[in-house]
C-alpha positions in Angstrom: 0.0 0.0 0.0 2.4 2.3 1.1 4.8 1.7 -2.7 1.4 2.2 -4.5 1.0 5.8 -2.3 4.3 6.5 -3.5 4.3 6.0 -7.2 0.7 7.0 -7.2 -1.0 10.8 -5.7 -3.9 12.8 -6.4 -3.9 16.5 -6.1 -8.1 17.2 -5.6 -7.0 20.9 -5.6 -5.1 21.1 -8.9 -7.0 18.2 -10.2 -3.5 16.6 -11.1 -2.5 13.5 -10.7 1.3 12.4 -9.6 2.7 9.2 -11.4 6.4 8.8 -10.4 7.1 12.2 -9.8 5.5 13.1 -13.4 2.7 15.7 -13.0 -0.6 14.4 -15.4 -3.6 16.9 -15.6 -6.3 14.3 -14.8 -8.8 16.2 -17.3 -6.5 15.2 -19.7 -6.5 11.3 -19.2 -10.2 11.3 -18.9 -10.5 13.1 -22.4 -8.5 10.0 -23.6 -10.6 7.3 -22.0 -13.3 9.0 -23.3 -12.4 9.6 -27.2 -10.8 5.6 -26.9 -14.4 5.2 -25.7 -16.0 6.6 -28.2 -14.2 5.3 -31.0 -14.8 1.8 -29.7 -18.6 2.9 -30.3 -17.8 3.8 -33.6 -16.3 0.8 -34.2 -18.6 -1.4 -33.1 -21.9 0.5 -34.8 -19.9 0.0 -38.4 -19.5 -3.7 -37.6 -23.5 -4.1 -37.1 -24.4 -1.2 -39.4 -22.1 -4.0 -42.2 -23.5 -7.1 -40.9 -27.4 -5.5 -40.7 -27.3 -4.0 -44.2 -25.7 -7.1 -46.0 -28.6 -8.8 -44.3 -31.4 -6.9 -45.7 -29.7 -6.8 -48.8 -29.5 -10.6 -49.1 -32.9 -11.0 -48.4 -33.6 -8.3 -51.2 -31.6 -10.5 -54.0 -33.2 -13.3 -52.9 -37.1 -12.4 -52.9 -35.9 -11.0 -56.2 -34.6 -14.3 -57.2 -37.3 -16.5 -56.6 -40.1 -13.8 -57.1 -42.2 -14.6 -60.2 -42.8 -10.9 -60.9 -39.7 -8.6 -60.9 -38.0 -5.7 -62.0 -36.9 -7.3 -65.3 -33.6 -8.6 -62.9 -32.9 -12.2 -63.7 -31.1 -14.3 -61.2 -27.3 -13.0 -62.7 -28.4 -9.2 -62.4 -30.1 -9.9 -58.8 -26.9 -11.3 -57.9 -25.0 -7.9 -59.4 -27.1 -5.4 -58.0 -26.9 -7.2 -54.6 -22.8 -7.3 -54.4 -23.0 -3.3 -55.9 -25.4 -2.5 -53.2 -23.4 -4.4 -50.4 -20.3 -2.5 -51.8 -21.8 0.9 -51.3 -23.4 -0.3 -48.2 -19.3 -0.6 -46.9 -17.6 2.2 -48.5 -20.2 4.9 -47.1 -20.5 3.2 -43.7 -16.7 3.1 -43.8 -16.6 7.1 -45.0 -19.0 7.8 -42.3 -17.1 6.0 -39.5 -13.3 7.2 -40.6 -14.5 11.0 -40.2 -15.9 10.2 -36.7 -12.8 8.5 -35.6 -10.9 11.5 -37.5 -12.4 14.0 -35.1 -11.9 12.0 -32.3 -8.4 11.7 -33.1 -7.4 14.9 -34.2 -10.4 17.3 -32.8 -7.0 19.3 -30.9 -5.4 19.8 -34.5 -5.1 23.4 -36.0 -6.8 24.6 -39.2 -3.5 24.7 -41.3 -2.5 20.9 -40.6 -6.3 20.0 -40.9 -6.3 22.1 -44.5 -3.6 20.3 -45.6 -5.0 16.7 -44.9 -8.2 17.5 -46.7 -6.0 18.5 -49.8 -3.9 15.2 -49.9 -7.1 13.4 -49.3 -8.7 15.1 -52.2 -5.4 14.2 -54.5 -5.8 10.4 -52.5 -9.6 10.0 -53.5 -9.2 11.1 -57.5 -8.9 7.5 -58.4 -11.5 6.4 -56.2 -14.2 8.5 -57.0 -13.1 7.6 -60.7 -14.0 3.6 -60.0 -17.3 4.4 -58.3 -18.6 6.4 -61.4 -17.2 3.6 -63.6 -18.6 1.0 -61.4 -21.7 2.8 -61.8 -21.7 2.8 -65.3 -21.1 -1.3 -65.8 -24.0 -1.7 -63.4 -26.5 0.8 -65.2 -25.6 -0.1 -68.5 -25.5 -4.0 -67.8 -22.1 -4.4 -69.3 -21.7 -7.7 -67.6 -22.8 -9.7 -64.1 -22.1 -11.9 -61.4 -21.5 -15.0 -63.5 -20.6 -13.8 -67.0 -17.6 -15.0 -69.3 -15.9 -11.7 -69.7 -12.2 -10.1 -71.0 -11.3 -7.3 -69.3 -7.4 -6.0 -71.3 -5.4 -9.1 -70.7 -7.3 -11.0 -68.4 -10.1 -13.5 -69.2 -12.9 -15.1 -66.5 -15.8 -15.5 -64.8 -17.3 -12.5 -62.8 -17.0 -13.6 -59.2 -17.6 -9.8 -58.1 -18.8 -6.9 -58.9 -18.2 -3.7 -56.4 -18.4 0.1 -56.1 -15.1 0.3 -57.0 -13.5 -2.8 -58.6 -14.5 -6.0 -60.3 -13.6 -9.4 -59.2 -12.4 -12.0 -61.9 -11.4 -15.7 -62.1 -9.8 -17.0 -65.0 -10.0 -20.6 -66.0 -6.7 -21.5 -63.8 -8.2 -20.2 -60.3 -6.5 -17.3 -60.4 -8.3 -14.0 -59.0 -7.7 -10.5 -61.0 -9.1 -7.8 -58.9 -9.4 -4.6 -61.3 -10.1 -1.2 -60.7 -13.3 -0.3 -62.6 -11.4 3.1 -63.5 -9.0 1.5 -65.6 -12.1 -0.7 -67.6 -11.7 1.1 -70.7 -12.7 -2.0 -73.1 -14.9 -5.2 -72.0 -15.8 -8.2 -74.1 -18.6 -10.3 -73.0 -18.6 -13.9 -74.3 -21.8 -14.5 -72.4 -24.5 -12.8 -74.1 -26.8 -14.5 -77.2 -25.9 -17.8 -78.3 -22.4 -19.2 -78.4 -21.2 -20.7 -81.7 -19.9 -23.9 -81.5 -16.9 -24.8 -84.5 -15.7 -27.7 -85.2 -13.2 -28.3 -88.8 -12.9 -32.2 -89.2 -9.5 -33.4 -91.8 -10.7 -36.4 -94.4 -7.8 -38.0 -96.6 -8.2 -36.7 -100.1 -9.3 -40.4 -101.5 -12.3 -40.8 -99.4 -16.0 -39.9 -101.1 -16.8 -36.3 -99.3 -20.4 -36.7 -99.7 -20.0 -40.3 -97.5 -18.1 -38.0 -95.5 -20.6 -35.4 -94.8 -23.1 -37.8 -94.0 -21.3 -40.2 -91.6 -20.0 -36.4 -90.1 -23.6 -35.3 -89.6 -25.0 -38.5 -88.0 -22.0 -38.4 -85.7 -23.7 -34.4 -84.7 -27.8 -35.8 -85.1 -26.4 -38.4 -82.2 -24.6 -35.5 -80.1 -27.8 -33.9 -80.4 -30.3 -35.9 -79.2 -28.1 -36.9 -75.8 -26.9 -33.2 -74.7 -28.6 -30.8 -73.6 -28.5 -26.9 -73.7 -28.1 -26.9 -77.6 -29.8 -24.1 -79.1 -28.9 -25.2 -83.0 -28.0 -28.5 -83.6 -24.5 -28.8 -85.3 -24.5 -30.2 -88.9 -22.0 -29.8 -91.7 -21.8 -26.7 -93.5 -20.1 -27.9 -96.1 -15.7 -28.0 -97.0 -13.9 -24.9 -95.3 -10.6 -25.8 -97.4 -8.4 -27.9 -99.2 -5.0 -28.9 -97.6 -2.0 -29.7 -98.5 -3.1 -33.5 -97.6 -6.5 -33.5 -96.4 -9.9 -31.8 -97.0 -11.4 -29.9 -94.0 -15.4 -30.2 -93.5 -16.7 -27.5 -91.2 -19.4 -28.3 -88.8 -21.5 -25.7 -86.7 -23.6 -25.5 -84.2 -24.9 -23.0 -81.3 -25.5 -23.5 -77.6 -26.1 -21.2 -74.5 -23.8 -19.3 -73.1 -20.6 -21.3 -71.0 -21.6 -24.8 -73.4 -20.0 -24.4 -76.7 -16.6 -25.7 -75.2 -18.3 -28.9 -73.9 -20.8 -29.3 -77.2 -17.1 -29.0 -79.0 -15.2 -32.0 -77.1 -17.8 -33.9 -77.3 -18.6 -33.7 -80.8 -14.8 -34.1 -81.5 -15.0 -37.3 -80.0 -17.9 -38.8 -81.3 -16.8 -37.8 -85.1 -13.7 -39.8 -84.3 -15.5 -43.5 -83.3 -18.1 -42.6 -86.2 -15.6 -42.3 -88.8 -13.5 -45.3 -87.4 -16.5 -46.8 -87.3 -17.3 -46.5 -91.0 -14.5 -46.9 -92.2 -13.6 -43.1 -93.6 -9.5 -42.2 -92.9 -8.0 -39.1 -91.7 -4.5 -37.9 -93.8 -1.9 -39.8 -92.3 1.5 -38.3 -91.8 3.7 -40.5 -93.9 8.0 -40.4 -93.2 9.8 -41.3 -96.5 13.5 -42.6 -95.5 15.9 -42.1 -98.5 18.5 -45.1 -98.5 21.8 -43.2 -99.5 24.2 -45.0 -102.0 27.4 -46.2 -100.7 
């Protein structure tokens, strides 16, 4: 008791308050337990003010989702709207907060140092005000959604994300591009309408092409009937060239969007046993050895 008195004194008078001989105005340490406080409150009302909005806007995307009448938003632009809506739901909650915990902070600070924040926050905030207006425009315009085979420069995916300021994409190898919607100056979408689906099949120059185009096109009549998603049913077109050692017959097709790859393999494959079946042969790459004389 008597080392606590020492390291430890009040002074009620001068409201001060002794800690090892260092003199601390006790106003002062109660103006920092309350703005810690404070901030904690802060804090905390983001956290549920997060957690309560993505909630209610879940809930939205879904009644929209399974709701029979809607506002023209299929379940892909449901999905967008919703991750736009959670993204703005965070940045202005997170806006909101920072300036509460900035005053907290730095509610002591002159004008000048507080003039000169602003202006490097102005410079700091260029680029982001430039991704929310783009991310504004991809949304409005329907550009491309939640789920949509897109190209965005360099990079080629699915949307996994779409946000106030950036979009979220995963190419076919699992890796994730996140890109700034300000620097989206050119998208492709390969989701829209029907894909095509292209398949060029090599006979040897000796076989009977109009045997050929037949066998081919039962080989697509069977693909047909067993898959599914196939808007046009792939058939010969007719012959797309003549090779140096085979002639190329073209077949074509359409499917939804995300199935023309499949429709492809699977096509390929089924040409393959058809014409083995039947007996039609594919050039053959033939190695001439030249005996030298001795």
């Amino acid at each position: 008791m008597y080392v606590f008195q020492s390291l430890f004194s009040i002074d009620a008078e001068k409201k001060t308050l002794d800690i090892g001989g260092k003199i601390v105005n006790i106003q002062f340490l109660f103006n920092i337990a309350w703005g810690i406080v404070k901030i904690l409150v802060i804090l905390i009302l983001m956290f549920l003010a997060v957690r309560i909005g993505n909630y209610i806007i879940e809930k939205f995307v879904h009644k929209q989702i399974k709701s029979e009448i809607r506002f023209t938003m299929d379940e892909k632009k449901a999905n967008t709207v919703g991750e736009v809506l959670k993204s703005v739901l965070r940045y202005s909650v997170y806006f909101i907060g920072g300036i509460g915990i900035f005053a907290n902070l730095f509610s002591g600070v002159s004008l000048t140092f507080a003039s000169i924040g602003g202006v490097a926050l102005g410079f700091g905030t260029q680029s982001l005000v430039k991704d929310i207006i783009n991310g504004f425009f991809v949304l409005f315009e329907d550009q491309y959604a939640v789920g949509d085979y897109i190209s965005i420069g360099d990079n080629s995916g699915i949307v996994e994300s779409i946000g106030i300021r950036m979009t979220q994409l995963k190419d076919f190898n699992g890796d994730m591009h996140y890109i700034p919607n300000g620097t989206i100056s050119q998208v492709t979408n390969h989701s829209r309408g029907d894909m095509s689906v292209i398949v060029d099949v090599e006979i040897a120059y000796k076989e009977n092409i109009d045997i050929a185009i037949e066998v081919i096109n039962n080989a697509c009549e069977k693909v047909a009937v067993e898959k599914e998603h196939i808007i046009e049913k792939p058939k010969v077109i007719g012959v797309q060239s003549l090779g140096v050692s085979a002639v190329v017959i073209r077949v074509l097709g359409k499917t939804e969007p995300m199935y023309q790859w499949a429709l492809e393999r699977e096509l390929r494959k089924e040409i393959k046993l058809t014409m083995e079946r039947e007996g039609i042969e594919r050039p053959q790459g033939k190695v001439e050895v030249i005996k030298s004389k001795e």
